[in-house]
C-alpha positions in Angstrom: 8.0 169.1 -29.0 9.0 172.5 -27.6 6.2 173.2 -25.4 7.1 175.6 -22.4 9.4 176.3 -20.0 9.5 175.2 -16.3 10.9 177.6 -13.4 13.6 176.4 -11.4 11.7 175.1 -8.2 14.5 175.0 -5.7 14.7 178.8 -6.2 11.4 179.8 -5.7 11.1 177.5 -2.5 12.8 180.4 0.3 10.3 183.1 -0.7 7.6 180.3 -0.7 8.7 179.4 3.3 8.8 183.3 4.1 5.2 183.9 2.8 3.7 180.3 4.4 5.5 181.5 8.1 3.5 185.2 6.7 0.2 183.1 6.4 0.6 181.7 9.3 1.3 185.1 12.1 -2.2 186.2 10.1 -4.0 183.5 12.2 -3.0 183.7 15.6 -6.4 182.5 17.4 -4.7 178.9 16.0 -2.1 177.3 18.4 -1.7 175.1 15.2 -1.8 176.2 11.6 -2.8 173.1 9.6 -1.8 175.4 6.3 1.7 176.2 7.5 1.9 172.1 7.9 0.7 171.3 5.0 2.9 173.8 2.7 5.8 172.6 5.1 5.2 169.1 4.3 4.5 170.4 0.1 7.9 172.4 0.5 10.0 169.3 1.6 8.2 167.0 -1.4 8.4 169.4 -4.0 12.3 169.9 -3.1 12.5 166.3 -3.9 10.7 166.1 -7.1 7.8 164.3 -5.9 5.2 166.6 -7.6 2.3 163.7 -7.4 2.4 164.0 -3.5 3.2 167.7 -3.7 0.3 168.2 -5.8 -2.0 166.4 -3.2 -1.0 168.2 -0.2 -2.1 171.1 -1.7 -4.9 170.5 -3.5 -5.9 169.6 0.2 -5.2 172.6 1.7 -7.0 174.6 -1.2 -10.1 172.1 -0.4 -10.3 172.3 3.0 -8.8 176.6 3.6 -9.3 177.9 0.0 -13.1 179.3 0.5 -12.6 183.1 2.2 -9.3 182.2 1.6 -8.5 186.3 1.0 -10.5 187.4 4.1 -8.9 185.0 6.2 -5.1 184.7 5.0 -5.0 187.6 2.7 -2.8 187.7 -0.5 -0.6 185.1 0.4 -2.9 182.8 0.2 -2.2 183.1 -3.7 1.5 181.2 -3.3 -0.7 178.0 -2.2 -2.3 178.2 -5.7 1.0 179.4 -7.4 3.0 176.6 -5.8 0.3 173.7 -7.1 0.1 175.4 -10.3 4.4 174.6 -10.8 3.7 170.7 -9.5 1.0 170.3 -12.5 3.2 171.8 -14.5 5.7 169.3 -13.7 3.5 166.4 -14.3 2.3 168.3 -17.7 -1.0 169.1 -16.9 -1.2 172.1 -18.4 -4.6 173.0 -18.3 -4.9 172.4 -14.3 -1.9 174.6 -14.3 -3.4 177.3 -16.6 -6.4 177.3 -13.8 -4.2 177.6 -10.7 -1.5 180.7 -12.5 -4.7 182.3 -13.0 -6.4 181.7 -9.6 -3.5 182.8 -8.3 -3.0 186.1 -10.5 -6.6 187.0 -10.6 -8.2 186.2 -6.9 -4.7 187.3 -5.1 -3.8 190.7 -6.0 -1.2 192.6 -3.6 -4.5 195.3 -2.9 -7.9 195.3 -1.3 -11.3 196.5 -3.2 -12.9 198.9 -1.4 -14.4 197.4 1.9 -12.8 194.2 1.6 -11.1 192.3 4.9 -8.3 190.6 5.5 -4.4 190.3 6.7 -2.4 192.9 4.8 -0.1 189.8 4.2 2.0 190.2 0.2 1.7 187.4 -2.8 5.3 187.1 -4.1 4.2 185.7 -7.1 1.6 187.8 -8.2 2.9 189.3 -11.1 4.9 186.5 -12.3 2.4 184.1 -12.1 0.6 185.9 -14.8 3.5 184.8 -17.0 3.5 181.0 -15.6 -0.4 181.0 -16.5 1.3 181.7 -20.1 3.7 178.6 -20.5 1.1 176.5 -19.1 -1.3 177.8 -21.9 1.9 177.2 -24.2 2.3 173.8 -22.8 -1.7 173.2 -23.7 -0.6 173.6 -27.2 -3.0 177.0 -26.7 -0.3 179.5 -28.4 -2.7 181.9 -29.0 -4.1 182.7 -26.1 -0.2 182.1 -24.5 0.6 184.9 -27.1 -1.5 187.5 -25.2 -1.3 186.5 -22.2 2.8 187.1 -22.4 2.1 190.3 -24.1 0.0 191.4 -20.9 2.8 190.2 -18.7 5.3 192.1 -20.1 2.9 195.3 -20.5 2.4 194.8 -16.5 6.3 196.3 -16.3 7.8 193.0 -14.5 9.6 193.5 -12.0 13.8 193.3 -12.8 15.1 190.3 -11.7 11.6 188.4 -11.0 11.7 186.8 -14.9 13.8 186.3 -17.4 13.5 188.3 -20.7 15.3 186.4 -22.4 13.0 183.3 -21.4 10.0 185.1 -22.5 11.7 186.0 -25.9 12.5 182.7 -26.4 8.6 181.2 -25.6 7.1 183.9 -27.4 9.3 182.7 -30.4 8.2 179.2 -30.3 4.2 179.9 -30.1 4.7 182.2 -33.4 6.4 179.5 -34.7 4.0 177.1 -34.0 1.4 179.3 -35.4 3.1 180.0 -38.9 4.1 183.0 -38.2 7.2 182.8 -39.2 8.5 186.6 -39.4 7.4 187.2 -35.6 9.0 184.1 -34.6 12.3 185.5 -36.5 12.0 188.7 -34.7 12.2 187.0 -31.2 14.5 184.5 -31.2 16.9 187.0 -33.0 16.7 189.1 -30.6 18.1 186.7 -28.0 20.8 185.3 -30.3 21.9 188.9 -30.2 22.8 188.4 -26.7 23.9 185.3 -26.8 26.9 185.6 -24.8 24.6 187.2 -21.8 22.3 184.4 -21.6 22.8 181.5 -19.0 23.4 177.6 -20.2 19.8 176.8 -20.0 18.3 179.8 -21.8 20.8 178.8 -24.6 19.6 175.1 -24.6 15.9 176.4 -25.0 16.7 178.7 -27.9 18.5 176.4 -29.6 15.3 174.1 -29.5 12.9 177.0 -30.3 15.6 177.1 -33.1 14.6 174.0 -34.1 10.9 174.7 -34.3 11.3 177.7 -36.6 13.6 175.7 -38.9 10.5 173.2 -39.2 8.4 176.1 -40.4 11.1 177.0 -43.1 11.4 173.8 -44.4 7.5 172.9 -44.4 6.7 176.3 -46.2 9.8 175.6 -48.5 11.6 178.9 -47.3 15.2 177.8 -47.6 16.7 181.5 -48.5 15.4 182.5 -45.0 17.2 179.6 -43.4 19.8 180.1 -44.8 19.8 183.9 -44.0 18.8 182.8 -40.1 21.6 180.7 -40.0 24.2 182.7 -41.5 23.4 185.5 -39.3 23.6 183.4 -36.2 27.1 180.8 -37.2 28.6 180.9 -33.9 25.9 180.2 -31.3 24.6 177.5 -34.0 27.8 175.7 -34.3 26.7 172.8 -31.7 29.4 170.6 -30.5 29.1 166.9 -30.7 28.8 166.8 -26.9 25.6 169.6 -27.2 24.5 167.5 -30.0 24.5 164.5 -28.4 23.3 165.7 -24.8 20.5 167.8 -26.1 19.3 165.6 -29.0 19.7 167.9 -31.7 21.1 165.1 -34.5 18.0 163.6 -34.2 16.2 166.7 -34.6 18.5 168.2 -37.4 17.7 164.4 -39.4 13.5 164.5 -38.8 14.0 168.2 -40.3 15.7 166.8 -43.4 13.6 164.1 -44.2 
């Protein structure tokens, strides 16, 4: 099933070290900062796909540092949060991951209410984690509430170059999908097979799969004229070579849809 989308870790680790050495110049009455440790220590695991002992290191550090964790580390604090919430997501517990996206969008803002304390230090994530609280939501089979929540993100004005568009097309084609909603889901994915030849391999694999979801819709709600239509439309990108076939499953995917 074509749940969600996971971000590629190894490229979110650097900004992840700069904002744990951030968290750590905040506290300087400490000759040792047991948070710049631990996240060290996370950092390392999570580089090495160990996401169960990630996930433990940091749900540590949010045990033992997370209460006044704003007055006392600032918005930073919010990557510790951001960075758990990509582990669960990893071991596909989307709902603990729902919970940390939006801990980390909603208690970590990059500003201060009126009166309130703490280091002026900067959550990288902030923004983007409002679209990670999404997939996880997607992931929890919650399509729905993943709907909005992506329409919020990209009404936010995302940051270029922070997201991919084409990623977000793509998810927000496989919820409508999922729902029935079989026009909307059209509307998306086209979109992205219109620039096909812009996207990167991986984007490519996920429509293709998302593909797959909205041709279950056509065939369940006996649409074939659609289908057809879709697939006309779309002939190159959809003619998968036995190698994509093969690699990313789709003959097996292509027969359950025919049955």
């Amino acid at each position: 099933m074509n749940k969600s989308f996971f971000p590629n870790m190894k490229g979110a680790l650097p900004i992840f070290i700069f904002c744990v050495f951030s968290i750590c110049i905040s506290c300087p009455s400490h000759s040792q900062n047991p948070v710049e440790d631990n996240y060290r220590k996370a950092v390392q695991l999570m580089e090495e796909s160990k996401w169960k002992e990630a996930t433990s290191v940091l749900q540590t550090v949010v045990s033992d540092h997370g209460e006044n964790a704003m007055e006392f580390y600032g918005p930073a604090f919010g990557l510790i949060h951001y960075h758990l919430g990509l582990c669960q997501l990893s071991l596909k517990k989307f709902a603990e991951a729902a919970d940390s996206f939006q801990t980390t969008y909603r208690k970590y803002p990059n500003k201060f209410e009126k009166d309130q304390k703490g280091p002026k230090t900067r959550n990288h994530y902030h923004q983007v984690s409002l679209y990670r609280w999404g997939t996880a939501e997607q992931g929890n089979e919650k399509y729905e509430g993943a709907l909005k929540i992506y329409e919020a993100f990209l009404n936010s004005n995302p940051e270029k170059g922070t997201f991919s568009p084409a990623e977000v097309l793509i998810n927000m084609g496989v919820c409508n999908a999922k729902l029935g909603k079989i026009p909307e889901a059209t509307e998306k994915l086209q979109k992205v097979y219109d620039n096909y030849d812009k996207i990167r391999t991986r984007e490519q694999w996920m429509l293709h799969n998302a593909f797959m979801d909205l041709a279950g819709q056509w065939i369940e709600k006996a649409m074939p004229a659609e289908g057809i239509a879709f697939i006309d439309k779309n002939d190159g990108p959809l003619r998968f070579s036995p190698y994509e076939s093969f690699q990313y499953g789709f003959n097996n995917k292509m027969l359950k849809l025919a049955q």
